[in-house]
N, C-alpha and C positions, 0 to 999 in steps of 0.2 A: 340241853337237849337239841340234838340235830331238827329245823325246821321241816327238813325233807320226810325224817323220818314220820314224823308228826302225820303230814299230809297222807303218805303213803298207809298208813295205818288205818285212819279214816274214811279214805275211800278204798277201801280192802271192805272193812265192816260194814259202810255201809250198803254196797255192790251187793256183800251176801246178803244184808236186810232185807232188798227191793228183790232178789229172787225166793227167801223163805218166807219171810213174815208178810210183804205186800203179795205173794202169793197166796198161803191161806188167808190171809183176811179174805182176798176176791173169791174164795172158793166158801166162805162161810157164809159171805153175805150172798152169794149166790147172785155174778155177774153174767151176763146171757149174751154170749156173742150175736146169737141169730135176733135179738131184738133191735127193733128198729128205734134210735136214739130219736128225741125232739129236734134234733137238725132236720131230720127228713120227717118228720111227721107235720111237723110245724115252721116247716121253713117259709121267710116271709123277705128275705134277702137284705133285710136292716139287721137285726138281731138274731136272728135261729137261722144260719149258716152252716152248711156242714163241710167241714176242712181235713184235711189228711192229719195224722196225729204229729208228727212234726209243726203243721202250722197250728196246729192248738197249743202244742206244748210251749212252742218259740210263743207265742200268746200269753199264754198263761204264767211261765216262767219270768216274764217280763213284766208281768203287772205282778205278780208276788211278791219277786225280789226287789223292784227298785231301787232305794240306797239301805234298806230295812236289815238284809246280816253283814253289811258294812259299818253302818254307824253302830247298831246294838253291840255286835263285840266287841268293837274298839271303844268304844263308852264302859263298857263291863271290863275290861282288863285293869282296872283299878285293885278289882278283887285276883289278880294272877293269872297267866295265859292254862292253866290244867284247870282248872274250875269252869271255866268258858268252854273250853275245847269236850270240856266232857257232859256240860249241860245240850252242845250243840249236835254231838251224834247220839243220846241219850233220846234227848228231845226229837230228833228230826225221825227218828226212828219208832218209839213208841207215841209220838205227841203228837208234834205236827202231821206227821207222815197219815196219821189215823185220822186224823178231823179234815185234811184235804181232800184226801183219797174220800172218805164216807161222805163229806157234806156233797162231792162232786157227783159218785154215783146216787146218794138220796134226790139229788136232784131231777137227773134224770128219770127217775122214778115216779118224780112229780111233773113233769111237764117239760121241765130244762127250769123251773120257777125256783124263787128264791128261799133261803134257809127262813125267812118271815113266814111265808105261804107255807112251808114245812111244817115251820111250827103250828101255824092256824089249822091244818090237818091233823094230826097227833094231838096240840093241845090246846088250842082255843083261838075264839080271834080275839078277844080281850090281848092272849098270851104274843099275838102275832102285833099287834100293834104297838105294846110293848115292846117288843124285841125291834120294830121299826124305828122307833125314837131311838133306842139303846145304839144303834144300827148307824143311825145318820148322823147322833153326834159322834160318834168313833171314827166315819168316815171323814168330818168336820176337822179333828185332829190329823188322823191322814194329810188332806189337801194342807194342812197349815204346817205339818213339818214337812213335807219333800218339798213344798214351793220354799219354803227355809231353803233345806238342803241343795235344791236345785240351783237359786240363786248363789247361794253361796261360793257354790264351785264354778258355776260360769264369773263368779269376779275374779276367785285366785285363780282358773285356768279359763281367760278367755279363750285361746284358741278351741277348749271344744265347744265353747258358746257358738262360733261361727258353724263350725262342723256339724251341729245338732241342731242349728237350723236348716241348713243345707239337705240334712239326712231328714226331714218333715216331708220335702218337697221331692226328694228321692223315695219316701213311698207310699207320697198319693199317686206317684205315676208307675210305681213297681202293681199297686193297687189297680188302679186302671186297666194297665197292659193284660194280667193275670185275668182279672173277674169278668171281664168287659172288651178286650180285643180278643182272647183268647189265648192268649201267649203261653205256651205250655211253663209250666212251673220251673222247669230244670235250667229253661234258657231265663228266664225273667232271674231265678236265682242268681246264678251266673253275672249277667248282666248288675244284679242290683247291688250284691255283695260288690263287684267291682268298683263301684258309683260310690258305696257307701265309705271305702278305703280312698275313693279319692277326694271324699268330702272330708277324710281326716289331715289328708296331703293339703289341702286348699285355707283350713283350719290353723294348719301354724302357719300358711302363709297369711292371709288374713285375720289376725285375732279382733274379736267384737268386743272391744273395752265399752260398758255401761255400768253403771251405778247399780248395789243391791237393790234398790225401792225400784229402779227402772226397770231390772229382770224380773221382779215379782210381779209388775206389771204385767208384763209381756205376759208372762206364765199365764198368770190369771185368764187373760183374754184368749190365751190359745189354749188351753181347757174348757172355759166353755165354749168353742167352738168345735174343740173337740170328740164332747162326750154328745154332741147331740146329731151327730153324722153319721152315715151305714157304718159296721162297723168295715166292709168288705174294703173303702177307700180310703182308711189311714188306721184302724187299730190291728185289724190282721195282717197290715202285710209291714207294715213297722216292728211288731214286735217278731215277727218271724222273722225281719230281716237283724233284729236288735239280737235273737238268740247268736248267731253267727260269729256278733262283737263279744256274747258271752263266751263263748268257745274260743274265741282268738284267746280272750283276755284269759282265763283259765289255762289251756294249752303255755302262752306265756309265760304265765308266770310259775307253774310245775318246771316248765323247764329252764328257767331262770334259775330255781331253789335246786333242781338238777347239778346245774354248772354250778352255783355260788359256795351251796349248801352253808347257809346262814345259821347261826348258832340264834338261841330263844337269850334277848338279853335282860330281857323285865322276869321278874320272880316268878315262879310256877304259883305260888300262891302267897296272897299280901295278908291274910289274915281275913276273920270272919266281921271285923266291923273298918271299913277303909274310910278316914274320913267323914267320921259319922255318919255312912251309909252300911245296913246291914247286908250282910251276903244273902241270908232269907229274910225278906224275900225282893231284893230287888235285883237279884243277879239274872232272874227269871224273871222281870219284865224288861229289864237294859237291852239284854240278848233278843227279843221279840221275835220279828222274821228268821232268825237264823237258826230257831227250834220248834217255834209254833207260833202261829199268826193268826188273831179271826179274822183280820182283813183276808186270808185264803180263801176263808171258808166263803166268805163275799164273791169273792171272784169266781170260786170254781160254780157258786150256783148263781149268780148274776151272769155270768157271760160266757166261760168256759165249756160251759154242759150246754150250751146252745148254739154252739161247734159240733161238739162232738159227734163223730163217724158211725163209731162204733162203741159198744160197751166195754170192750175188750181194751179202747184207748184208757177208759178210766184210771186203768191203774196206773200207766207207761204216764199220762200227763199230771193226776191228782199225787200218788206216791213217787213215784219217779221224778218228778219237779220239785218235790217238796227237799230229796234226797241231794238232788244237786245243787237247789240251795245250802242244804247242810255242809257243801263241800267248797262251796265259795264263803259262806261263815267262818271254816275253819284257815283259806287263805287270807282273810280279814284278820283275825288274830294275830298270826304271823308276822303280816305289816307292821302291827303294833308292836308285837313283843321282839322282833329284831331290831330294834331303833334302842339309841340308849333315852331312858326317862328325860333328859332337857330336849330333844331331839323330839321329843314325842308332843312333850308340852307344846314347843312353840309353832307345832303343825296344828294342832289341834286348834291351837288360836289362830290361826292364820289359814279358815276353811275348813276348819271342824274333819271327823274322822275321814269324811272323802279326800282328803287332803293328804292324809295320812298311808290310805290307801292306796293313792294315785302316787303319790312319794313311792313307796316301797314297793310295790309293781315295776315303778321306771326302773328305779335302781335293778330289779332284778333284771329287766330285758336289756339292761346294756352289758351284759355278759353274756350274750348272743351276737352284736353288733348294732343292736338298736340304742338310737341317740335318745340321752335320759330323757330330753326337753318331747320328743316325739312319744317315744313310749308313756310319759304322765299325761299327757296330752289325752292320749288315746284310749287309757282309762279312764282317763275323768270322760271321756265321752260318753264310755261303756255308764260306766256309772246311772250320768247325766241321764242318757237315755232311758236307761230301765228307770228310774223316778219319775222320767216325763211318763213314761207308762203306767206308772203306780198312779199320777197326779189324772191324766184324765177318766182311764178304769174306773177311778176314785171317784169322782166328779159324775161318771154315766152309772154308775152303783147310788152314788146319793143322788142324783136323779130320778133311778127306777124305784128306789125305797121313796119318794119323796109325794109322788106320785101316786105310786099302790097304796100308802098310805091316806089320801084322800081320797083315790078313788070309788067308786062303787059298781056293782056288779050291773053289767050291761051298758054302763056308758062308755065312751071314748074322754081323750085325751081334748080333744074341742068342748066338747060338756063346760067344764069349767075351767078358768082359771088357774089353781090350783092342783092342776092336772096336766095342765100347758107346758111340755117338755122344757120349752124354754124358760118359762118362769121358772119352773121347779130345778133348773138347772142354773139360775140365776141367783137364786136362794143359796143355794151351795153354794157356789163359788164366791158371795160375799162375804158371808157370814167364815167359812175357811179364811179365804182371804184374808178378813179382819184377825184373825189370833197368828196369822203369818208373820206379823211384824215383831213381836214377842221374843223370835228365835228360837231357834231348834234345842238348844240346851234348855231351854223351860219348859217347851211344849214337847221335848221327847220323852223322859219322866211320866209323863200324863196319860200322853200316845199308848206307850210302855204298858200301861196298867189296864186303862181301858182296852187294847187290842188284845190284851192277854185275859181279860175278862169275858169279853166278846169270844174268843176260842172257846174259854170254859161252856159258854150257852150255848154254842154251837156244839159242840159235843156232847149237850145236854140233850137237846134237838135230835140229836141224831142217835141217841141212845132210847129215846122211847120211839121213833120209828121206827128203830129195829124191834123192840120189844114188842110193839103194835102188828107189826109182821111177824112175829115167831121165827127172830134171828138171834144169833148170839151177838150180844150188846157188853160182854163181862171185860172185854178190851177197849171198854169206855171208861169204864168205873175211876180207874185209879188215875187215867191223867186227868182226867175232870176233878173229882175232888182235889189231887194236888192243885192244878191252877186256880180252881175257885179261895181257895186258901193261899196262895202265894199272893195275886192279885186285889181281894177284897184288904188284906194287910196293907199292899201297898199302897192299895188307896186310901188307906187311914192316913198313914205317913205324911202322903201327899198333903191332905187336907189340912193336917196340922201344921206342916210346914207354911204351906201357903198363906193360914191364918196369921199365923206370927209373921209375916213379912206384909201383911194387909193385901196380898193379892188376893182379894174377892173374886176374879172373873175367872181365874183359872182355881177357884175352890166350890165355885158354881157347878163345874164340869165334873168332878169328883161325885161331888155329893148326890148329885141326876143317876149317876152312872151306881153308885150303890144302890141307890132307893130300887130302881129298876131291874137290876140285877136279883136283890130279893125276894120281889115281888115274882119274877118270873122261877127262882127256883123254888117256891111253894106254888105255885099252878102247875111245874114240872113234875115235881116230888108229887102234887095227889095223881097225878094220872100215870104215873112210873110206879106207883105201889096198887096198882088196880091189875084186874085182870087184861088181859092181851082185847086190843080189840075184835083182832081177827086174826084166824087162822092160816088164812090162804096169803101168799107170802104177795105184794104187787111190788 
């Protein structure tokens, strides 16, 4: 099959999706343009900020996707590039698309507060603190596969190591100029996207050769520095300026596959058991980000919804983000299944699927004029950076969960310890840190199951708020049950696996993640089969 065609078919469907289906959902749940979001009721100019829906989306897109429907598909093409391709607009469209978009406007609903808080609303605070353990070891996995991922690709492509530092520094001061001089947006755009291309130009001239342990390092320490800053001076205007790189890189590589038009050279489908891994159910936690994610559902109600303008954005940034993720999943694919199988092998070894990614990207934009060595470059950038996004998002999310979780009603964050941004951000990032060295092929597996687990509760979450409101919740029903049932499977798998190889630490992590899981769908399940608590819709 023609690559081209592939693409074009995909974003065909799923364009119509985000105008039918993300339409009536927003008309059932009943979205209110004239209300006024938590950015403007609750703005406090560290965290409840309110941005135009471009800079939320460049935000939010950036911390969803990271390296998430890059590695998942090209990890899942074991099982064939149509089984992938067709989980990924399947998914992005009834799955993911539903838990981003819902858990984003539930939020707003609530305060701009997190799918935890949700739950303690609807279904207990037993159920919320639950969900906050379930919550922060998930995001624990998070931080330890992209600091993986991250590292990785800044050894096989240092020049965008140097480049991705550069662009840090390029926008605390795009950050500055914007929030704090006043610099109208269109010009600081302008200006910063310029800055940003020449810190890729700068990038292959100076490549930053350092050791894996050495970039984990790095990582580590510029996360949590990161996640404990306004987000006004380096999360929003990096990731809006990081959207830009997703659009080059997009843009590129469609018309690469244009000019090339590459033939699919791996098998449409290898069978239902590859290498003693089954299609059901691990095809559907391989693929993660690139169909449905609960680390979304984290973001859209941790930091996303305390943006937001308007109600009206919800849809354009929570389903529409979700969609063009869907459509960068399906050029991940691509990469892989255009490569012949030895080809594919010794990328994957040599910098894992971003590698892989960044390979077949270059290759396609040197059929425009761009030099292969510049064009991988330039995707491992893209890449790099949404990760570095995903990592400290990550980091200021297990933070805020770390936090609410010990705090108590009426005190501040000075009260205790334990409450102390920075300790509770120090927490995280050790504790990630430490299962970072492990590697991404061990800890993606895990990530994989727990992240697809975490969607299932969050679309659990957000199925009895709406029933508590007297809204239609019956476009919850069936991706929930499937992923509760894909996910709880795989976490068996996992655990047995891990047993027979004696890894204890990573059979620890499994086994928390069932128990809790459980537990919260029997506290869900009695208050989901009771009557509505109220009438009147908030």
């Amino acid at each position: 099959m023609n690559a081209l065609t592939l693409v074009f078919i995909s974003i065909v469907v799923l364009f119509i999706a985000y105008l039918t289906y993300g339409s009536w959902l927003a008309k059932q749940w009943g979205v209110d343009v004239s209300r006024k979001t938590p950015a403007h009721t609750k703005e406090d100019g560290v965290d409840y900020v309110p941005a135009s829906a471009p800079v939320v989306l460049g935000h939010h897109f950036a911390s969803i996707a990271g390296a998430g429907p890059i590695v998942g598909p090209i990890a899942a093409s074991i099982f064939g590039w149509l089984p992938v391709a067709l989980w990924i607009v399947v998914g992005s469209i009834f799955f993911g698309g539903v838990q981003d978009f819902g858990s984003l406007f539930a939020s707003i609903r609530h305060d701009g507060k997190s799918v935890g808080d949700i739950m303690e609303s609807n279904i207990g605070r037993v159920g919320k603190k639950l969900f906050a353990i379930f919550a922060w070891l998930t995001l624990l996995l998070v931080v330890a596969a992209f600091t993986n991922i991250v590292a990785n690709t800044f050894v096989s492509v240092p020049e965008a190591a140097s480049a991705s530092m550069m662009f840090i520094v390029v926008s605390v001061g795009f950050g500055y100029a914007v929030y704090r001089k006043g610099v109208p947006i269109s010009i600081g755009t302008v200006v910063g996207v310029t800055l940003l291309f020449f810190c890729i130009y700068l990038g292959n001239v100076f490549p930053l050769v350092l050791s894996r342990n050495t970039w984990i390092a790095i990582l580590l320490a510029y996360i949590t520095i990161a996640s404990v800053t306004p987000v006004w001076i380096l999360l929003q205007p990096r990731d809006y300026l990081n959207s830009f790189l997703l659009y080059a890189m997009i843009i590129g590589a469609v018309l690469g596959l244009i000019i090339t038009r590459p033939t699919l050279e791996l098998p449409a489908f290898a069978g239902f058991n590859v290498g003693g891994q089954w299609m059901f159910p691990m095809l559907f936690v391989m693929v993660a980000c690139g169909a449905i994610s609960g680390f979304h559902s984290l973001v859209g109600s941790g930091t996303s919804s305390k943006q937001l303008n308007t109600e009206a954005d919800a849809k354009v940034v929570g389903y529409g983000g979700m969609l063009i993720e869907g459509v960068l999943a399906i050029i991940a694919i691509i990469t892989a299944a255009y490569v012949t199988q030895g080809k594919l092998t010794e990328l994957l070894g040599n910098g894992g699927p971003v590698n892989v990614f960044s390979d077949g990207i270059g290759n396609f934009m040197v059929s425009f004029g761009i030099p292969f060595t510049v064009g991988k470059s330039f995707v491992a950038l893209a890449v790099s950076a949404f990760a570095l996004t995903s990592l400290d998002t990550a980091t200021r999310l297990g933070r805020f969960i770390f936090q609410e979780f010990f705090g108590k009603e009426g005190k501040t964050e000075k009260d205790s310890i334990l409450t102390n941004r920075y300790f509770a951000t120090a927490v995280t990032v050790v504790v990630g840190g430490s299962l970072a060295v492990k590697g991404w092929a061990v800890i993606w597996p895990i990530f994989g199951s727990a992240n697809q687990l975490l969607a299932a509760i969050a679309l659990l979450t957000i199925a009895v708020w709406l029933k508590n409101t007297g809204r239609n919740f019956k476009m919850i029903i069936l991706p929930m049950i499937f992923m509760f049932s894909a996910t709880i499977l795989a976490l068996g798998f996992l655990i047995k696996a891990n047993l027979a190889t004696e890894n204890y630490t990573l059979v620890v992590f499994p086994v928390l993640l069932l128990i809790l899981a459980f537990v919260l769908i029997y506290q869900a399940y009695q208050v989901i089969t009771k009557p509505p608590k109220m009438t009147v819709k908030s």
